[in-house]
N, C-alpha and C positions, 0 to 999 in steps of 0.2 A: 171376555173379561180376563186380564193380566190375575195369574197365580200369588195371592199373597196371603200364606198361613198361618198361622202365630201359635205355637203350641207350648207347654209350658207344664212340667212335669213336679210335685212340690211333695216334700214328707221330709219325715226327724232322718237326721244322718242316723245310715245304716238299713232304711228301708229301701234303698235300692232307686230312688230317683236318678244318679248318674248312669246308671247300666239301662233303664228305660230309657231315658233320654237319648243317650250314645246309637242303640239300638233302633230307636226310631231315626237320627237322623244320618245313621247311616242308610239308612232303607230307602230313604229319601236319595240320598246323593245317588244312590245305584239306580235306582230309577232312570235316574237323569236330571234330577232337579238340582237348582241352586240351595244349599245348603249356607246357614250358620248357624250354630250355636256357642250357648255359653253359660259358665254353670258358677251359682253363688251356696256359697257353701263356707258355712262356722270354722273355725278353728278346735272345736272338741272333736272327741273321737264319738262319743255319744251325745245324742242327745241333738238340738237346736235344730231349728230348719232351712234344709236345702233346698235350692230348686234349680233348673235346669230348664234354661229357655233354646225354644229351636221356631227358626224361621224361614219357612222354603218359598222358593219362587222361582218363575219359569226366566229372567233374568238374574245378572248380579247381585247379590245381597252380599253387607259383611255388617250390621246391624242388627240389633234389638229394636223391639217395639214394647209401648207399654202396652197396648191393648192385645187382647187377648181372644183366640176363636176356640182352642178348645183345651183345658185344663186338668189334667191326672192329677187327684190330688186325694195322697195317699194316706191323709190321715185329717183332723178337724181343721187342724191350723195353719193348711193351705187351703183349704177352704174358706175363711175369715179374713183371709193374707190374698188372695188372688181371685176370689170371684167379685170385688168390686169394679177389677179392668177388664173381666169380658165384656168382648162388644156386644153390639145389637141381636147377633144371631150368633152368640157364644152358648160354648156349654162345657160344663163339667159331667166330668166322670166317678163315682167315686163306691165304696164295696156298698152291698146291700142294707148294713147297717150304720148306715150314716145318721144321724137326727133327722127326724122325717120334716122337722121345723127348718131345718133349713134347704134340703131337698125340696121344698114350697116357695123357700124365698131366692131362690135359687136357680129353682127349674132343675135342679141333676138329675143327670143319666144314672141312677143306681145301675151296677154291674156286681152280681156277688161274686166276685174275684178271689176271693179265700172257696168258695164252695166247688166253684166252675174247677180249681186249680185241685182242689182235691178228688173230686170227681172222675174228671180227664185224665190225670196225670200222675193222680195218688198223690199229690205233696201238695199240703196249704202252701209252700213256701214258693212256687211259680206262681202264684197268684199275682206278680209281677208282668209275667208272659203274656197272663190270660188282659192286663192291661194295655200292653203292647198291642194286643191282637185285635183288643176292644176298637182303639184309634183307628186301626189300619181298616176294621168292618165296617167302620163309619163314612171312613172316606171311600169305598170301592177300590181299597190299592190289592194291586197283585200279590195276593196270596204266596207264589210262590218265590220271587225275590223273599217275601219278607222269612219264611222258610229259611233260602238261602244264609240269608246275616246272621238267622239265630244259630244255625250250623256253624257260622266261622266265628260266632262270640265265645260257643261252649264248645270244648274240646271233645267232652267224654261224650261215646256216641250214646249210651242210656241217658245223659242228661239232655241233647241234642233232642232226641224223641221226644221226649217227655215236654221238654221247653214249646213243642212246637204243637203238641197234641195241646198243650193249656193255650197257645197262643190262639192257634184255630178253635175251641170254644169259644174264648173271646171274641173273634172276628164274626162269628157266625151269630154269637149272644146280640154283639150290636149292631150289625147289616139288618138283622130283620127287625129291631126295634126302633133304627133311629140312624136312617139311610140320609146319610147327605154328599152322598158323590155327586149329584148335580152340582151343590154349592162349589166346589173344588174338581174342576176336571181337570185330571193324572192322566187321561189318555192320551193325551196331546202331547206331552212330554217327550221331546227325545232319548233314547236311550243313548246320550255318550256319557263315554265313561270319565270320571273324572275322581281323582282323588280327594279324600277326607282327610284332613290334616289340621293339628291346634299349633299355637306358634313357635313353641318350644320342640316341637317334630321338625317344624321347618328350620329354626336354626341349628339343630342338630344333625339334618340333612346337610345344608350349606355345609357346615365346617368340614362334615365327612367327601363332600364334593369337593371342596377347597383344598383336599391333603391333610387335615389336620388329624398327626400320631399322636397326639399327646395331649389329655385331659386331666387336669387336679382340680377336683371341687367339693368343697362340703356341702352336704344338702342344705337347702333350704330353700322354701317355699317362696317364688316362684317357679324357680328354675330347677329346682330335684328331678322332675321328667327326663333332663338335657343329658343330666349325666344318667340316668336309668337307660334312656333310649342309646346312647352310645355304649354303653357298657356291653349292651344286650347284641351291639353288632359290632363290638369288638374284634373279633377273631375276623370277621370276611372283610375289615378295612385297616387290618394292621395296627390298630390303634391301644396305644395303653391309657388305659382308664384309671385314675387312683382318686383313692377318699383319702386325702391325709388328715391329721388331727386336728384342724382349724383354716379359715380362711387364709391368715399370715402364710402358713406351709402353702396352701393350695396358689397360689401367687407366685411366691418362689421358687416353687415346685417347676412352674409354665415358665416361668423366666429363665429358670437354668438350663430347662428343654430346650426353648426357642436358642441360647446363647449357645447350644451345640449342635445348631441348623435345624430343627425342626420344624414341623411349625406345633403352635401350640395357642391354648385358650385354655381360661378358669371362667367361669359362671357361681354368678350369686345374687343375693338381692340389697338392699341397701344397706341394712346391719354387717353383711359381711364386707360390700365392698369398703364401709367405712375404715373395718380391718386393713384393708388389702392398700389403702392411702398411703404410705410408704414405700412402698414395694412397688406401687406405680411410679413414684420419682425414681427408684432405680433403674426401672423400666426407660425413664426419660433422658439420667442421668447416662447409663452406658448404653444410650440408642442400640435397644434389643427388644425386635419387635415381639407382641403379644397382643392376644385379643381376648378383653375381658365382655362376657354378657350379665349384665345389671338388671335383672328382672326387680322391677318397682314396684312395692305397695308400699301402704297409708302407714305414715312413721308418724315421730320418731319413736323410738326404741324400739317395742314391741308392736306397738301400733293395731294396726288390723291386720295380720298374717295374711286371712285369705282373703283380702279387698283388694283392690288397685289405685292408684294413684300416679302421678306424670309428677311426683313431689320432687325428686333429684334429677332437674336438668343443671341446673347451678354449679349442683355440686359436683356432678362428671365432669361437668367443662373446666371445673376451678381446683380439682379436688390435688391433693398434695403440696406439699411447700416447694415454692421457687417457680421459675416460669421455664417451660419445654412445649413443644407441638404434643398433641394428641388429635384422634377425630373421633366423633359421636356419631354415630348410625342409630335410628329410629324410625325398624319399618314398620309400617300401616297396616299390615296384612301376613299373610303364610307365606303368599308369592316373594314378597318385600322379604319376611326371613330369612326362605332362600337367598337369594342374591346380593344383598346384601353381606350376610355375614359373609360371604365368596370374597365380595370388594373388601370387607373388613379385614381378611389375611394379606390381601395382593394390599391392601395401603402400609399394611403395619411393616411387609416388608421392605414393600419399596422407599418409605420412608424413613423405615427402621426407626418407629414409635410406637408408645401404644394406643390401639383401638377399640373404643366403649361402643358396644354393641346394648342398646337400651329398648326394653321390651318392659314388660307390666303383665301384672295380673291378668287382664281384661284379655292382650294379647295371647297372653303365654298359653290359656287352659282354653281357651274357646276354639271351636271347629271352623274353617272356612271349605267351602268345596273350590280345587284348582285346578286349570286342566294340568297332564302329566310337565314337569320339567322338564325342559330341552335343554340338556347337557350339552351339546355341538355349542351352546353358549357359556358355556363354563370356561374362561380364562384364570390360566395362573401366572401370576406377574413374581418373579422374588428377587426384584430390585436389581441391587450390581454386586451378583454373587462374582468371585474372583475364582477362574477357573485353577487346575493343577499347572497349568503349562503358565500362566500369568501368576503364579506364589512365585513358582521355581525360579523367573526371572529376576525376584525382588530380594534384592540385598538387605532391607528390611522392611517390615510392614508395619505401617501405621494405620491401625483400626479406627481411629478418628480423624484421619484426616481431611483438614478444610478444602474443602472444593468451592467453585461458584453456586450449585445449587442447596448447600448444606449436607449430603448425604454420601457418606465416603464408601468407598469399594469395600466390598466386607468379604471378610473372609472365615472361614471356621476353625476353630478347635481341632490338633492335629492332621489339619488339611495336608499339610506342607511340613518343611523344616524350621518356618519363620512362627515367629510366637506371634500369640492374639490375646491382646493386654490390655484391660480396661478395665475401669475402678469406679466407686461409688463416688469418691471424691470428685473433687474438680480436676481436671489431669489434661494433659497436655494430649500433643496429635496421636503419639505411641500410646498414649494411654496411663501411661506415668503419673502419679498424683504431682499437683502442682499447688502452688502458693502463690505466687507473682499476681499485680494486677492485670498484665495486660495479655497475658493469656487467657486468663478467666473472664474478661473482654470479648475475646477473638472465638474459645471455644460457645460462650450463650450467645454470639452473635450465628456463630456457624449452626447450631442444633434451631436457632429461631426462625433460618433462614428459608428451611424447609416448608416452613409456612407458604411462602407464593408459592411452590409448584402443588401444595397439598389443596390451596384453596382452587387452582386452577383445575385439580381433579375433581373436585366437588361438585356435585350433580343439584342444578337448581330447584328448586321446589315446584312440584305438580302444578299445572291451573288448568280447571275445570271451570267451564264456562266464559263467558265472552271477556279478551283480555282488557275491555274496555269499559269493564264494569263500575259502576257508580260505586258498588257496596264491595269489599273485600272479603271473605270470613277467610282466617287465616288458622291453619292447627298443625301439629306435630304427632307422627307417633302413631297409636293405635287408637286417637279417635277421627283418623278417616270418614271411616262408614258410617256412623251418625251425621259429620257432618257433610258429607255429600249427599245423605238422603236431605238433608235439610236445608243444602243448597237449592237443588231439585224442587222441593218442596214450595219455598219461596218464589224460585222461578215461576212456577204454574200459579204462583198468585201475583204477578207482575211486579214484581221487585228484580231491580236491573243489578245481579248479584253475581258472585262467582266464587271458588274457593280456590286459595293458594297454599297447599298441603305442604308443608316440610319432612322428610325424612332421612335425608345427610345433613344432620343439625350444625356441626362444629368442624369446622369454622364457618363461621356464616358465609354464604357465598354474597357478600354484600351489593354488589352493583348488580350484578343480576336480581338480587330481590328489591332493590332499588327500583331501577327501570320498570320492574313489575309491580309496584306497588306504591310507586311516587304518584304526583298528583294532588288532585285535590278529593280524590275520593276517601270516603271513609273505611276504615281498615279497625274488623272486628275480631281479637283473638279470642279461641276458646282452647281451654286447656284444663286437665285434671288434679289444681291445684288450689290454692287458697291465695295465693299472692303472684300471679298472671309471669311466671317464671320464662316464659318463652316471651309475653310481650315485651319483658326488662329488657332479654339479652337481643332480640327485634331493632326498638327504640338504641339500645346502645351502640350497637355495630355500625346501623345506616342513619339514623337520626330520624328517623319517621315518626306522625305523628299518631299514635294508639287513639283512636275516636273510644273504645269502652272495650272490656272485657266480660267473656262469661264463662265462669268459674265454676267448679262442683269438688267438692272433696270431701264426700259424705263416704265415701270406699266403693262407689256405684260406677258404672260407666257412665256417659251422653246419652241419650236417645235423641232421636232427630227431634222431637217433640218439644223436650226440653230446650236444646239449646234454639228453639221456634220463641217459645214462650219466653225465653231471656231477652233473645235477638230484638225480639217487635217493643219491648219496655223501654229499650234504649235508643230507638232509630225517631229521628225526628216526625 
């Protein structure tokens, strides 16, 4: 029987459900299993309930489930909150003094976890460990892997001990009460190795793959990992890191970098990038490339902090006054972060525009397991830089200058003896502000023109499943893996089905999603919004016709189940 676990770790922020969680599925990924997790969690500092879902399998997983096989639940209110989606042979875990009325209605595995932790270890406060250890006794996992993790989560070697003396209590408290390694066989398991990574690691890897020296961003929630993880490996990749005092500077900031050859990125999430709308037409106006990442949640204003949402597709594709090229990346996965952001510096160069790099909640903090990155694939493209020996021979330099494919030889900042001039204004080829009609003509025809060669790099949209499918289910972004479980899904119940994923959103690459999606079949999008923002800009580009949408924007991801239960309401 195919491995499918569903574990689900629940208590008030502060009790330590993300460090259980993390800990568990890293143990998992070393193993050798497939790994995801993803974690929901309030916006206070105290108080309100988290949880942290992890789902392993001896195949690909990037997916949540609602159902549920076994539950840590660290306090009453994940108990009342998640044991109505255990399955049939689910169970909870939870301390010895839980209410024994629901322990009956229940079925829980009481574990005295505060007792076992003080016991073992001398500190009520691993009573965490001794939970970790409970799961792991349960399932028959190697004892000594899970050792290992708790060694490399805790530094201090008396905490390391001690963490691992409560763990093994636990393991040993529930192997001999409440053994279900049969249910779950780990033996089978390969050991390859494969790394742990949430989405905000992966495009902070890319851009460090990519070359990128130069970060300016203010925190915020989604994306504050991006600039922590970079900071933290600043000095072994050359890179300078800066927090200036708001989004407007952190924009700026990247654009003055990139305008003296760098390369460069800001990161935000939708409150900041609204800031930064300005700063992007300058970006468009003195074609100087930049790559902005727009981590999404549930707006407007303040919204849901720690939820996710797919609410600003729209608005990256449209966002600033006047019209210029840009492109939007939205990848699906860790893998997708990676390489993506890579392709997002090689465009912004070679086209010398800017690049929205669009990720979400859901993306940004959840774990995926991948195998190692193969760098021998790592290209860097930086357009039509102007070497020293090609300045020297120019009598003068015109930094704007109209070519046939819109994008003129660029040059930098003290390269040479010739000056590099360009203005926020509308400006002539030198770069000169200009007034005249017919250059302001000639210059938005030349910056628009970029568009063919940008659309011709644009990489079509994934299809999974038979390209001759009756049914289309169509999505963008980071809910991939609900909906290709739920492809799948469909499949094994005979529906002639297929998905056609987007994740180089903008420009649309039109004729090719044409060709793929013309016909007479019907074409389902599903998306993390409330007003079907990826069917609009779909329908608009190619003229296809949207059979129905299925929408969510409650701050939750998809589950495959979900978008099942939507799909089958509206299918004739």
């Amino acid at each position: 029987m195919a491995l499918d676990l569903r574990i689900v770790v629940g208590g008030e922020a502060g009790q330590g459900a993300q460090t259980i969680g993390f800990i568990l599925a890293k143990a998992f990924a070393r193993l050798g299993c497939h790994v995801f997790a993803d974690q929901d969690y309030e916006s206070r500092i105290r108080g309100g309930h988290n949880f942290f879902r992890i789902r392993v399998r001896d195949s690909h997983v990037s997916a949540v489930s609602e159902v549920i096989d076994i539950l840590v639940a660290l306090n009453r209110e994940s108990l009342s909150l998640h044991c109505p989606r255990l399955g049939e042979n689910g169970v909870a875990i939870a301390d010895m003094n839980t209410d024994p009325e629901l322990v009956r209605q229940y079925g829980i595995l009481t574990v005295p976890l505060s007792d076992l932790a003080a016991e073992k270890a001398g500190n009520k406060l691993m009573a965490n460990s001794v939970a970790i250890g409970s799961v792991m006794g349960m399932l028959g996992f190697n004892s000594e892997i899970l050792s290992g993790v708790i060694k490399d989560h805790f530094q201090s070697s008396a905490i390391v001990e001690n963490n691992i003396k409560a763990a093994r209590a636990g393991y040993d408290y529930a192997r001999q009460r409440y053994d279900r390694s049969s249910s779950y066989d780990l033996s089978s398991i390969m050991r390859i190795e494969r790394m742990l990574l949430n989405g905000n690691e992966s495009v902070a890897l890319g851009a460090m793959a990519a070359g990128c020296k130069f970060l300016a961003a203010y925190p915020m929630t989604p994306s504050t990992p991006i600039i922590e993880f970079m900071a933290a490996n600043a000095a072994d990749f050359a890179t300078v890191v800066i927090q200036p005092e708001d989004e407007i500077a952190a924009i700026h900031m990247a654009i003055g970098a990139a305008y003296s050859g760098v390369r460069a990125m800001t990161v935000t999430s939708g409150g900041g990038f609204s800031l930064m709308v300005e700063a992007l037409g300058l970006s468009g106006m003195t074609e100087t490339p930049v790559v902005i990442v727009e981590g999404q949640r549930a707006g407007p204003a303040i919204g849901l902090p720690t939820r996710t949402e797919q609410g600003d597709l729209l608005f990256a594709v449209n966002a600033s006054h006047g019209e210029f090229p840009r492109a939007v990346f939205a990848p699906s996965c860790a893998e997708d972060g990676f390489w993506l952001t890579i392709k997002a510096f090689n465009m912004a160069e070679k086209y010398q525009i800017p690049v929205i790099v669009m990720t979400d909640h859901h993306l940004a903090s959840s774990y995926f397991t991948a195998e190692k990155f193969d760098l021998s694939g790592v290209y860097i493209d930086r357009g039509l830089p102007l070497s020293e020996d090609e300045m020297g021979k120019l009598s003068e330099y015109k930094r704007h200058r109209i070519t046939p494919s819109g994008i003129s030889p660029r040059a930098l900042p003290m390269q040479s003896h010739a000056l590099v001039v360009t203005d926020s204004d509308e400006h002539s080829e030198a770069g000169h502000i200009i007034e005249d009609a017919e250059t302001r003509t000639r210059m938005v025809a030349k910056r628009m023109k970029k568009l063919e060669g940008l659309r011709r790099d644009m990489a079509p949209p994934h299809v999974f499943g038979p390209k001759t499918a009756d049914i289309s289910l169509v999505g963008w972004g980071s809910s991939f893996g609900a909906l290709h479980e739920a492809m799948g899904l469909l499949r094994q119940q005979g529906l002639n089905i297929n998905l056609v994923h987007f994740t180089e959103v903008w420009p649309l690459p039109a004729q090719e999603t044409t060709d793929l999606l013309g016909g007479d079949r019907k074409i389902y999008v599903a998306e993390n919004n409330a007003t079907g923002q990826f069917a609009r800009l779909l329908n608009s580009e190619t003229g296809l016709k949207i059979s129905g949408t299925v929408l969510k924007y409650d701050g939750r991801p998809f589950t495959s189940q979900y978008i099942i239960d939507r799909l089958k309401g509206m299918l004739p």
